[in-house]
Backbone bond lengths (Angstrom), bond angles and torsions (degrees), N, CA, C in turn:
res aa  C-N    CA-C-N  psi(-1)  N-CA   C-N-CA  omega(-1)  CA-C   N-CA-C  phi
1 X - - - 1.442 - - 1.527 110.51 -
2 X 1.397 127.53 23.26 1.340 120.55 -158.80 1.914 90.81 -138.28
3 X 1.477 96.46 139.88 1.631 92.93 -143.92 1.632 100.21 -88.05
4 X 1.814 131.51 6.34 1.150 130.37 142.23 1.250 120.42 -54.80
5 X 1.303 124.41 -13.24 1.670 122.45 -156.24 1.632 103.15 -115.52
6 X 1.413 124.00 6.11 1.498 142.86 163.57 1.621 102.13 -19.98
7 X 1.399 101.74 -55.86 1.476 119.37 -144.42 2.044 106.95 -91.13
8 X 1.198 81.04 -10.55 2.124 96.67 -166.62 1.428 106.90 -42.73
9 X 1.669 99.59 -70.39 1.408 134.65 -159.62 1.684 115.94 -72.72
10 X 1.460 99.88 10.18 2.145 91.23 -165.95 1.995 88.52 164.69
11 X 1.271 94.37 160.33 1.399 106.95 179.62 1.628 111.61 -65.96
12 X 1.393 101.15 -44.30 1.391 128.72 -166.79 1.508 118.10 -81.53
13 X 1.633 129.87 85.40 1.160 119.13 166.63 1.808 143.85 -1.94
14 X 1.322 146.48 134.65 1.195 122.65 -165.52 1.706 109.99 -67.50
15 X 1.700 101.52 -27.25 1.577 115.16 -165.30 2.006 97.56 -55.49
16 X 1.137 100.27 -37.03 1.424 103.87 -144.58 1.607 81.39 -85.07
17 X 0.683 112.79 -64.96 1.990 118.25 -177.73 1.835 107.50 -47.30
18 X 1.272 124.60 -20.19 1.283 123.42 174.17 1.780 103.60 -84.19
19 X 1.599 99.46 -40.85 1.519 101.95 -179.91 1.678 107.98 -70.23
20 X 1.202 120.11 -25.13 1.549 123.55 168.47 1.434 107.45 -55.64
21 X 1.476 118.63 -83.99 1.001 133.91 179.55 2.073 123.73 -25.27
22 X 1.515 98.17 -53.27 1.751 103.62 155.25 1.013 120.79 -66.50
23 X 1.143 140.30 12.17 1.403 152.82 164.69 1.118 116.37 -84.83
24 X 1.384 106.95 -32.63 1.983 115.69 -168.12 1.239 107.92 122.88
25 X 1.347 139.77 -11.05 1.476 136.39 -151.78 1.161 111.58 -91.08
26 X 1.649 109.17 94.61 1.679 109.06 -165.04 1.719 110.80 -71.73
27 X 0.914 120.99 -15.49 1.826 126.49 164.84 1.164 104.58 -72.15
28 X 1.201 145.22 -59.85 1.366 143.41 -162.91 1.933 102.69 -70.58
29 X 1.383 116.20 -38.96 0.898 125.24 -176.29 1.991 100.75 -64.42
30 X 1.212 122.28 -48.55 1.087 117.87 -157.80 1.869 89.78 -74.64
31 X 1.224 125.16 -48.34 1.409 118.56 174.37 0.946 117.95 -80.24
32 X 1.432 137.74 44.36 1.371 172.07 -176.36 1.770 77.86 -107.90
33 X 1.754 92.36 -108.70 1.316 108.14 166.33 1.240 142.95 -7.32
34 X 1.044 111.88 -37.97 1.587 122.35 171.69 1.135 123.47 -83.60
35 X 1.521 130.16 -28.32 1.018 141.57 -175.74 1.654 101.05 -92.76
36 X 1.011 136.26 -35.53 1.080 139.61 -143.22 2.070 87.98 -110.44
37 X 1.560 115.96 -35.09 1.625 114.85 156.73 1.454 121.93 -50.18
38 X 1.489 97.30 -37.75 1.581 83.36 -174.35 1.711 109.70 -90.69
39 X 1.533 127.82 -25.58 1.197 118.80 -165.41 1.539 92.26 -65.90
40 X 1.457 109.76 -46.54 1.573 112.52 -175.53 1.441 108.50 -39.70
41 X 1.322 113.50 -66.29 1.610 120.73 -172.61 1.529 102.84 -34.40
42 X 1.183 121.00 -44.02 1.399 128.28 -148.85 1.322 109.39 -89.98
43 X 1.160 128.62 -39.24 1.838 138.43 120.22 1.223 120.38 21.67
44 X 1.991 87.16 -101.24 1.283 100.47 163.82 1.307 134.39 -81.43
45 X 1.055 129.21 19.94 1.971 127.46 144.16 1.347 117.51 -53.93
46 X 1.516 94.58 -47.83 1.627 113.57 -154.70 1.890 113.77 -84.72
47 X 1.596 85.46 -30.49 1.807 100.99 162.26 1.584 132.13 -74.01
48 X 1.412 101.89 -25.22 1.364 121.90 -158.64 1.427 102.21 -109.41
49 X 1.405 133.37 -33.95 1.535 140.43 -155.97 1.439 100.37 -50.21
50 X 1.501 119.03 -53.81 1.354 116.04 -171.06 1.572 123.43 -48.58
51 X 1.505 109.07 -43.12 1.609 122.38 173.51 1.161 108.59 -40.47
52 X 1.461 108.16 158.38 1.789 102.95 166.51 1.470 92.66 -112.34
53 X 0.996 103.12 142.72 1.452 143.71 -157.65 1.418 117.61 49.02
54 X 1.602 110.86 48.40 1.259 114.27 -163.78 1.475 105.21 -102.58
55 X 1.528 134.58 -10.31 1.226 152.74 -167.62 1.808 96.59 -71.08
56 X 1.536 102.28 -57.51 1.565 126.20 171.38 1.422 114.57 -16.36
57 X 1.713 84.70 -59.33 1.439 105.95 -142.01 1.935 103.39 -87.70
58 X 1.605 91.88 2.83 1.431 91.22 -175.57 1.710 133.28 -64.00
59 X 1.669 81.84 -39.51 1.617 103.16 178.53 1.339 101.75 -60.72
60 X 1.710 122.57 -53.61 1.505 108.97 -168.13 1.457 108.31 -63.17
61 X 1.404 132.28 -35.58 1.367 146.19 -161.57 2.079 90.29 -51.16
62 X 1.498 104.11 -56.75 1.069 121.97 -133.71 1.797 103.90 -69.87
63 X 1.682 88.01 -45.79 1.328 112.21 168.82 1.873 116.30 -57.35
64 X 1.440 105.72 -37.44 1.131 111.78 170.42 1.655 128.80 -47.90
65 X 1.350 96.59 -29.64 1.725 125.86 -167.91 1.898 95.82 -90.17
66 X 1.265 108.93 -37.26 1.367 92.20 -165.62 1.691 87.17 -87.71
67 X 1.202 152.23 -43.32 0.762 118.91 -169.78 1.329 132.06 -80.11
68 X 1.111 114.36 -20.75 2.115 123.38 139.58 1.432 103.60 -18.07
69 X 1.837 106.40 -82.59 1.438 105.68 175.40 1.602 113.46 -7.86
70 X 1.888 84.36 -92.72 1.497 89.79 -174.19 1.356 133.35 -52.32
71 X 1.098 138.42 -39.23 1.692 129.67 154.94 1.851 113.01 -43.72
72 X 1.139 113.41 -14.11 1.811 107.92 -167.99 1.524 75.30 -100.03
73 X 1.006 136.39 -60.34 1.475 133.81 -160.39 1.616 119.29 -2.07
74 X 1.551 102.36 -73.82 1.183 116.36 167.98 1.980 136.36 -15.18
75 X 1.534 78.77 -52.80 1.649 110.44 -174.39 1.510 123.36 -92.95
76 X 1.952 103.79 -24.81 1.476 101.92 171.95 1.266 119.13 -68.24
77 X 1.452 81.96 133.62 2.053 107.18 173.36 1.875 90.65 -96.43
78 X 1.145 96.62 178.33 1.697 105.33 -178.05 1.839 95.49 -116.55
79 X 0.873 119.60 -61.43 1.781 121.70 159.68 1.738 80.45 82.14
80 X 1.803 124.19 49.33 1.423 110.36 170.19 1.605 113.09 74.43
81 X 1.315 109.98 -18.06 1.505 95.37 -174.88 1.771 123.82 -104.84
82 X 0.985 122.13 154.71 1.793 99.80 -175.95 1.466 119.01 -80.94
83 X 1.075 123.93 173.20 1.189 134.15 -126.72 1.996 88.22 -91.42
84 X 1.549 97.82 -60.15 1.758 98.53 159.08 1.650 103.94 -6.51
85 X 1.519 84.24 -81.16 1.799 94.39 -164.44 1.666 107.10 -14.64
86 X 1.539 110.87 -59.09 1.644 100.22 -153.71 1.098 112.61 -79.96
87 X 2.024 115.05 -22.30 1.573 120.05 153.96 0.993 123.04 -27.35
88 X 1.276 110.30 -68.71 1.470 119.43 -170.66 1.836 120.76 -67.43
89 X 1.340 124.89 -29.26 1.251 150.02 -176.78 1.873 85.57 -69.56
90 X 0.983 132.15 -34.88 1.301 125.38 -170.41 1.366 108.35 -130.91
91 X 1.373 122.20 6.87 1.362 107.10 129.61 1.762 138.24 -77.23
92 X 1.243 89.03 -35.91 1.387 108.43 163.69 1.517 132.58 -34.12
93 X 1.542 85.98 -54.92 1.530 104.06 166.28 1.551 134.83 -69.46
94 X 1.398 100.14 -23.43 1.595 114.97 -178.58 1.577 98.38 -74.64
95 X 1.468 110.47 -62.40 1.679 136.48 -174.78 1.912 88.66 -31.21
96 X 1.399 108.72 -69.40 1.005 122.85 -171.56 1.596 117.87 -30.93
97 X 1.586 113.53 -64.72 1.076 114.19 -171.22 1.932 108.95 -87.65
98 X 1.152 89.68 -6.06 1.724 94.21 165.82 1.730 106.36 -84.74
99 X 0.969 143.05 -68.56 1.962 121.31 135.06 1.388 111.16 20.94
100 X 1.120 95.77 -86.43 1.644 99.92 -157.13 1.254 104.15 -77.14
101 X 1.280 143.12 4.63 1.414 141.30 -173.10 1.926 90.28 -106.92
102 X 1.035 121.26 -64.80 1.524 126.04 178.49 1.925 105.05 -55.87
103 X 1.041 125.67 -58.42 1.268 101.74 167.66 1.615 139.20 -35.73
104 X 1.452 100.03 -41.00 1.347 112.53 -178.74 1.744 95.22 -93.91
105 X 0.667 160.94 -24.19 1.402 153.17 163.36 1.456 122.48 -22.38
106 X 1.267 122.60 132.59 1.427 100.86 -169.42 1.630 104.26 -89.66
107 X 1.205 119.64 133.69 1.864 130.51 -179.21 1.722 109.46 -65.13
108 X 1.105 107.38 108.79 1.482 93.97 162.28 1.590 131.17 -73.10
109 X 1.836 105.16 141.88 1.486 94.80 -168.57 1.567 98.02 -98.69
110 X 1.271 125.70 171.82 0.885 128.65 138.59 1.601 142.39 -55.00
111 X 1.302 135.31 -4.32 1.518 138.61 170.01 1.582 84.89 -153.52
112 X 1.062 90.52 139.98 1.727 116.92 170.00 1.809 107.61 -88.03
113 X 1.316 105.74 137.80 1.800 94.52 172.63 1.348 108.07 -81.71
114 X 1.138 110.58 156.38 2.046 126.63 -167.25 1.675 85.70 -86.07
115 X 1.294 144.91 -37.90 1.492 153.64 170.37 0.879 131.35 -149.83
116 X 1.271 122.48 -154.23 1.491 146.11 -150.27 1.240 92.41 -78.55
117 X 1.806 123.61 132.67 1.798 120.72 -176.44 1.712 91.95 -80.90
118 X 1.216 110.29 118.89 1.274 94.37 163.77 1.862 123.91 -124.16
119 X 1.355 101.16 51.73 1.133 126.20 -178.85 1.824 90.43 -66.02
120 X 1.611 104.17 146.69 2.201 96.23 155.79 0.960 102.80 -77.47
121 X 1.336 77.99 165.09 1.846 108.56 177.65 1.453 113.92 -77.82
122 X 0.999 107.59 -178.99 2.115 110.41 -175.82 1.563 90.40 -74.09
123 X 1.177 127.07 -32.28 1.655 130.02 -165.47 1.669 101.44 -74.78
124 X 1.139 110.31 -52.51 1.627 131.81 -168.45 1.828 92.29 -56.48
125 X 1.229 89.30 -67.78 1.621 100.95 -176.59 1.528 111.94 -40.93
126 X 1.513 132.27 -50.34 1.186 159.79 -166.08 1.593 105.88 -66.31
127 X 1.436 97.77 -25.44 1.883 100.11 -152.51 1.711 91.35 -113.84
128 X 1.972 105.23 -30.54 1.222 97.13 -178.50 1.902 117.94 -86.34
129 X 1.756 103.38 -3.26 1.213 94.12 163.70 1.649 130.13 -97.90
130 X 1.396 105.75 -7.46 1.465 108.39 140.56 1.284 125.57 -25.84
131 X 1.325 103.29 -80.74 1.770 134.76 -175.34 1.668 92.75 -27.00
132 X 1.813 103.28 -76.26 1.410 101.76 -179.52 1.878 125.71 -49.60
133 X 0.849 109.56 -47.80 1.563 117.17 -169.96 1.945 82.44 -63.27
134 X 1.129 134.98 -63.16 1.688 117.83 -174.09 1.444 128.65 -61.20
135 X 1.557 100.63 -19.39 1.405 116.62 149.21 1.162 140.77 -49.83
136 X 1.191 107.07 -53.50 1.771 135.91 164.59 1.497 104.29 -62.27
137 X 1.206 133.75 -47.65 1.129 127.86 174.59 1.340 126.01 -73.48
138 X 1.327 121.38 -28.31 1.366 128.53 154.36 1.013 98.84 -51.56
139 X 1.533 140.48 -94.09 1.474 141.65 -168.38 1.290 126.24 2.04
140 X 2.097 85.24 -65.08 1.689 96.41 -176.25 1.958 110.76 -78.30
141 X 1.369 105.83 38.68 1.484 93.63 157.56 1.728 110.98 -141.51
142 X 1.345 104.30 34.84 1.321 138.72 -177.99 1.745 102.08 -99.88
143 X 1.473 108.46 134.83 1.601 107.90 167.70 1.694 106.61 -63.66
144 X 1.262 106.14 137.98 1.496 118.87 166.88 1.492 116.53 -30.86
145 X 1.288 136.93 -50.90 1.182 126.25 -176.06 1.459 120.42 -73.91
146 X 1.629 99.63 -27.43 1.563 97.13 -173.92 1.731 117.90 -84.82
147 X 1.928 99.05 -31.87 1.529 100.47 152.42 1.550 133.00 -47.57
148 X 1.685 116.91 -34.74 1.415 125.55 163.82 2.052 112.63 -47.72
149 X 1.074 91.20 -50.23 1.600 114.24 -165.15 1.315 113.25 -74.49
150 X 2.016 122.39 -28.09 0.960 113.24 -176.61 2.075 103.03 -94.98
151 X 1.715 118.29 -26.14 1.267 129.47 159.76 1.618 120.78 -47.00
152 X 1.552 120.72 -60.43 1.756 129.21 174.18 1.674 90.95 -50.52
153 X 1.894 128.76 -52.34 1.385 102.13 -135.49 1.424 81.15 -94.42
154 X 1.414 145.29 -62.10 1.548 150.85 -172.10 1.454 119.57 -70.91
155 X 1.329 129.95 -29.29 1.762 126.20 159.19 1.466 108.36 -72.83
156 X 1.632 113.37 -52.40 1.436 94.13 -150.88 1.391 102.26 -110.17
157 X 1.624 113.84 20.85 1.590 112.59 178.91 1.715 117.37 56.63
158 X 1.373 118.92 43.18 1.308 112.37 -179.76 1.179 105.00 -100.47
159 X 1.408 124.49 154.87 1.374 127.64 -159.56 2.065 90.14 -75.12
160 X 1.190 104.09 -168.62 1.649 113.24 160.33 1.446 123.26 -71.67
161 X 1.535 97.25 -57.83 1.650 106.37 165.26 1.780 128.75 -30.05
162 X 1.994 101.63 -50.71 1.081 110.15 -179.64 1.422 115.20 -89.02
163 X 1.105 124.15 -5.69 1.550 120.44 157.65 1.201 115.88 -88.04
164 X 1.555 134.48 -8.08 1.066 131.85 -161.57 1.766 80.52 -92.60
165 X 1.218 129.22 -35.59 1.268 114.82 -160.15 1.339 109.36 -96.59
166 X 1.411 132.17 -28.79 1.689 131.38 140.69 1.278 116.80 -30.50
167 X 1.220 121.18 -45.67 1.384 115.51 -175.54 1.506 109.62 -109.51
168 X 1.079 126.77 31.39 1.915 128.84 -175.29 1.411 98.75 35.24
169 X 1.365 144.93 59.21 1.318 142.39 137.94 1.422 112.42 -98.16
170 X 1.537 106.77 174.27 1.402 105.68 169.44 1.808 113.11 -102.61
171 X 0.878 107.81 167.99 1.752 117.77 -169.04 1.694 87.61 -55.75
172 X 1.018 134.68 -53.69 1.762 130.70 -170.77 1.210 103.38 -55.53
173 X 1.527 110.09 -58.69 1.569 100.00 -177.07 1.546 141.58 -53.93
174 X 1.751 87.77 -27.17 1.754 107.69 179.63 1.600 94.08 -62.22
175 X 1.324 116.95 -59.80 1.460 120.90 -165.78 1.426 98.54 -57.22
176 X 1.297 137.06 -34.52 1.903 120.03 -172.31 1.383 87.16 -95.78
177 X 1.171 144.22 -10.67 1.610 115.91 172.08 1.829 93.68 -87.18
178 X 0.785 136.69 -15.19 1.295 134.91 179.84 1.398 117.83 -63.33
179 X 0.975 114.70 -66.38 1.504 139.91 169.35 1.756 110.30 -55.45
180 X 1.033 121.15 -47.36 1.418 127.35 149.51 1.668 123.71 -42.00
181 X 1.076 123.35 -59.80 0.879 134.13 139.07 1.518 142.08 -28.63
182 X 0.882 89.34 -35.11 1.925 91.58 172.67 1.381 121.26 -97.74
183 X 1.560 94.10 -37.56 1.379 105.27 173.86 1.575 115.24 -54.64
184 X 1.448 98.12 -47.45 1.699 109.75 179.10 1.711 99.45 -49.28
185 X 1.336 116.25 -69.47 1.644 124.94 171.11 1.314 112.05 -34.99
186 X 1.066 134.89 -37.69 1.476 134.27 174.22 1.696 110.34 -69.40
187 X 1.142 110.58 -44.31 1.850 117.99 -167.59 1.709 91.69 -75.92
188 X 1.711 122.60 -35.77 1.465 120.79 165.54 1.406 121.22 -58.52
189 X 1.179 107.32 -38.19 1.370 107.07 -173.26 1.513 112.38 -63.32
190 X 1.725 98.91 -59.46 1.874 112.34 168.38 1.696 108.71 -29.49
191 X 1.136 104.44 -48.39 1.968 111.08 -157.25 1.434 90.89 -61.85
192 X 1.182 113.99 -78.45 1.416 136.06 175.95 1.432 141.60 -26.62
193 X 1.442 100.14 -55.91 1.800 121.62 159.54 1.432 88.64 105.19
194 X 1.508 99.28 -154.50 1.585 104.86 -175.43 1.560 104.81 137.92
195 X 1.056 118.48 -160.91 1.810 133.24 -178.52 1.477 103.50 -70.40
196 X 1.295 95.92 -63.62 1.339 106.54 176.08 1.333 140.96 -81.10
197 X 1.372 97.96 -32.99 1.327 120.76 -165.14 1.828 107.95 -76.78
């Protein structure tokens, strides 16, 4: 597509083989075509590669361009410029709207979700690590044992029984330091403020 490279592909310039071809010259016309298939192809590889499934889509892209070509044929003037030039001006354009058709395309995944994503959001996440960090700070103005007692029974889901025996209490006691404990966390929370609070 680069208008030093006219001469690469054939003895015969593209200008002169397009000016053949409007003439009537069904040979010149078909190696018109050919030359002008492959620069296209080569175009669109190099335009398209990034897309997914844009490699595919090259051949049709490409084909798309030559037959543009050939319907403009008729009507191209040269206006000084080489013949490339109008190749490329209408490859450009094809590439283009082959772009914007593959972008918007919907991607197939490999596993479908069974439902609704209900992962949080960056906001949720943001607001729910707040929550924790004012949590944590409540805690640490909690006596040591009852911070132990409110972490085993509400972080790590241990029954009473099994905190009672982590911490040498009995299952009753875990439950009234518990309740002690929260309550205290609740009257912190009030003082303090917070999301909730």
């Amino acid at each position: 597509m680069v208008a030093g490279a006219a001469r690469i592909e054939g003895d015969v310039a593209l200008g002169d083989l397009a000016a053949q071809a409007q003439a009537g010259d069904a040979d010149a016309a078909a190696d018109l075509l050919e030359r002008v298939r492959t620069q296209a192809h080569r175009y669109c590889r190099a335009r398209l590669a990034s897309y997914a499934d844009g490699l595919h889509n090259a051949d049709d892209v490409a084909q798309e361009v030559c037959l543009a070509v050939l319907s403009a044929l008729p009507g191209y003037d040269a206006r000084g410029k080489p013949f490339e030039a109008f190749v490329y001006g209408i490859a450009a354009h094809k590439v283009a709207d082959a772009q914007r058709h593959l972008a918007r395309a919907p991607r197939p995944t490999e596993e479908l979700p069974d439902g609704v994503d209900s992962t949080p959001t960056p906001e949720e996440r943001a607001l729910d690590s707040a929550d924790v960090q004012h949590a944590m700070t409540l805690l640490d103005e909690l006596p040591e044992r009852l911070r132990e007692v409110v972490v085993l029974r509400v972080a790590a889901g241990m029954s009473a029984e099994e905190t009672g025996r982590s911490l040498g209490m009995s299952a009753g006691a875990v439950r009234v330091a518990q309740h002690r404990a929260l309550n205290r966390l609740r009257e912190l929370a009030r003082s303090k403020g917070g999301r909730h609070g």
